[in-house]
C-alpha angles and dihedrals in degrees: 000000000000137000120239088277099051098262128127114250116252111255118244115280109243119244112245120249133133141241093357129029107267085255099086094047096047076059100054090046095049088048086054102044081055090053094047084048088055087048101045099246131156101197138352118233109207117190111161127077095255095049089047096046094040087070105027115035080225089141116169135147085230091096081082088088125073098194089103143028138223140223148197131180127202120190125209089243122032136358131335133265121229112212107179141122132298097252087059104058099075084060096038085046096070089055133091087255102109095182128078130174109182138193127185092251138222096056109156085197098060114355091191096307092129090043101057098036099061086044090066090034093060089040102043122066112229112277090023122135127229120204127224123178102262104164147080106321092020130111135185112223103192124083109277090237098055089049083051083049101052090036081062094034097059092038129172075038116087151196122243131178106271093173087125104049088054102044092048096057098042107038090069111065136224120236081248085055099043089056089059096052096043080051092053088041091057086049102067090028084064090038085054099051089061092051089102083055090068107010122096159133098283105024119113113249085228089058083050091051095057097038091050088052083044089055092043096056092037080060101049119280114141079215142348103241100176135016126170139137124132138218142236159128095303101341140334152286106226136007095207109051121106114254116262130200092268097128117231115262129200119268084049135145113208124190133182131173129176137198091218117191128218121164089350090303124121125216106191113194142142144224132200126201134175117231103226107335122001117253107247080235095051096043084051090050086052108045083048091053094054097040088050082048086051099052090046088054092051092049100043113105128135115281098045117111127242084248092055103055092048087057082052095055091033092053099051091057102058086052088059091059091250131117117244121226124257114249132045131326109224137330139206119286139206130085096016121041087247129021135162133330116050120197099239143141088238091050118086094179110149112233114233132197109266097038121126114214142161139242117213117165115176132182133202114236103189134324107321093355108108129170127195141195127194137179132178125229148163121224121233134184089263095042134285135325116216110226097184117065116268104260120230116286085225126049108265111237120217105204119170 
């Protein structure tokens, strides 16, 4: 199709937005504002680096310092209001956000309190409440006097717990979503296939760390947000320590797990390998991990809830003649390393279709000797798809 002079007409310029096309996050907006209707909010205050960025697509490491802090606004009707510092609105300004409200931060007299408050004061009816998240997995990043300040500052308007409205909006993915996390989750799939080239008996566990972070960023991953894992004769004492200079031995089991980023989505998944031959303890730990993986994999299906699939897990351990772990069993996934739910004996979430979750058994081997399995999945209407990569039924042996 032609113009009147015989040209072509120029296509339509695309609307800027980043990481994803404005669309999806005129969607999440949209899912929120429902929510807050629901709710009977007037407005969201967002104030962390995954709420932001869930809204937004404003994704930066400079969330590392705490010198400043960030706002957005969502109003109960239209789009929402960035209130951030200076430094920010270059960046913001490549979102679909069109509107930026800046302040030369940092100001110890007034970090963005009148700001802010006069944003929430021009968008909220008196009387009118604003929600902010409050609750378990929620954190307010602003300093606790100038929230006491701009809760002064926008009277008779008030805060209230929004927790809710943002977890259930965000605990279940988009298709767009999904893809990030299943690309974070090839990335450490492909890092963890390298693991025999630099593991071994001798080497330090803090050589394998970086090496495994090197492995990780040579596959793909923007940054490498979380690694942890631990070493020892037939399995380990914590998941969670830093590694030290003690060299592998033989006899050995060796796990590492990583919280990968890629896009500002996090895959979170372990491996575990045997230094030389297996223990016959560690390779039954093993084979009951996997098996109590398995059986989780065959129940799970929308509509359970995150207690019941830990009794799932729970159960078929003790059938295997181990001793699950205390704690809980496995949690949602995406823009933060852990998010709601956790699969728990205390958590009646109901599972819904479009979650991604993980499942993390763990057994106890002896006294202070634990062992852990973890794969990450997302949960469809049939049952789950598995995004890392189904680790091996039997514990992999690294021998050389």
């Amino acid at each position: 199709m032609t113009g009147p002079n015989g040209q072509r007409p120029m296509p339509p310029m695309a609307e800027r937005s980043l990481i994803f096309p404005a669309a999806e996050y005129r969607r999440r907006a949209a899912a929120l504002q429902g929510e807050m209707a629901g709710a009977g909010l007037d407005a969201l205050l967002l104030t962390t680096a995954p709420d932001i960025f869930y809204l937004t697509g404003f994704l930066t490491r400079f969330w590392e310092s705490p010198a400043r802090p960030w706002f957005v606004v969502l109003p109960a009707r239209g789009a929402p209001v960035a209130v951030i510092p200076a430094i920010g609105a270059e960046l913001m300004g490549r979102t679909w956000v069109s509107e930026i409200r800046t302040w030369p931060a940092p100001d110890p007299a007034d970090d963005g309190v009148t700001l802010l408050a006069d944003t929430l004061c021009a968008l909220v009816p008196a009387g009118g409440a604003i929600g902010l998240p409050m609750g378990p997995e929620t954190h307010l990043r602003m300093p606790l006097a100038d929230h006491a300040r701009v809760g002064q500052r926008i009277a008779p308007r008030r805060f209230a717990d929004a927790t809710a409205v943002v977890h259930r909006v965000r605990e279940v993915k988009s298709e767009a979503e999904i893809d990030k996390i299943r690309a974070a989750c090839g990335v450490a799939d492909r890092a963890f296939d390298r693991v025999p080239d630099f593991a071994r008996a001798g080497r330090p566990l803090a050589e394998v760390f970086r090496d495994f972070q090197i492995a990780l960023l040579q596959e793909g991953a923007d940054w490498v947000s979380y690694v942890a894992g631990g070493a020892g004769p037939s399995g380990y004492g914590d998941v969670i320590s830093p590694a030290d200079s003690r060299p592998l031995a033989p006899g050995d089991v060796l796990m590492l797990d990583t919280g990968a980023v890629r896009d500002g989505y996090f895959c979170d998944f372990d491996r575990n390998f045997a230094i030389g031959r297996a223990g016959a303890g560690a390779r039954r730990a093993h084979a009951a991990l996997y098996d109590a993986t398995d059986r989780a994999l065959a129940a799970l299906r929308p509509g359970m809830t995150a207690r019941e699939v830990h009794r799932v897990m729970a159960e078929a351990l003790t059938r295997a003649g181990v001793t699950p772990a205390a704690g809980r069993f496995g949690h949602g996934l995406g823009l933060a390393l852990t998010e709601w739910p956790s699969l728990s004996e205390a958590d009646d979430t109901v599972l819904r279709a479009g979650m991604v979750l993980t499942l993390e058994p763990g057994v106890e081997i002896a006294p202070g000797r634990i062992m852990v399995h973890e794969e990450n999945l997302v949960l469809r209407a049939s049952g789950p798809e598995l995004l890392s990569a189904r680790a091996p039924a039997d514990l992999p042996e690294i021998d050389r």
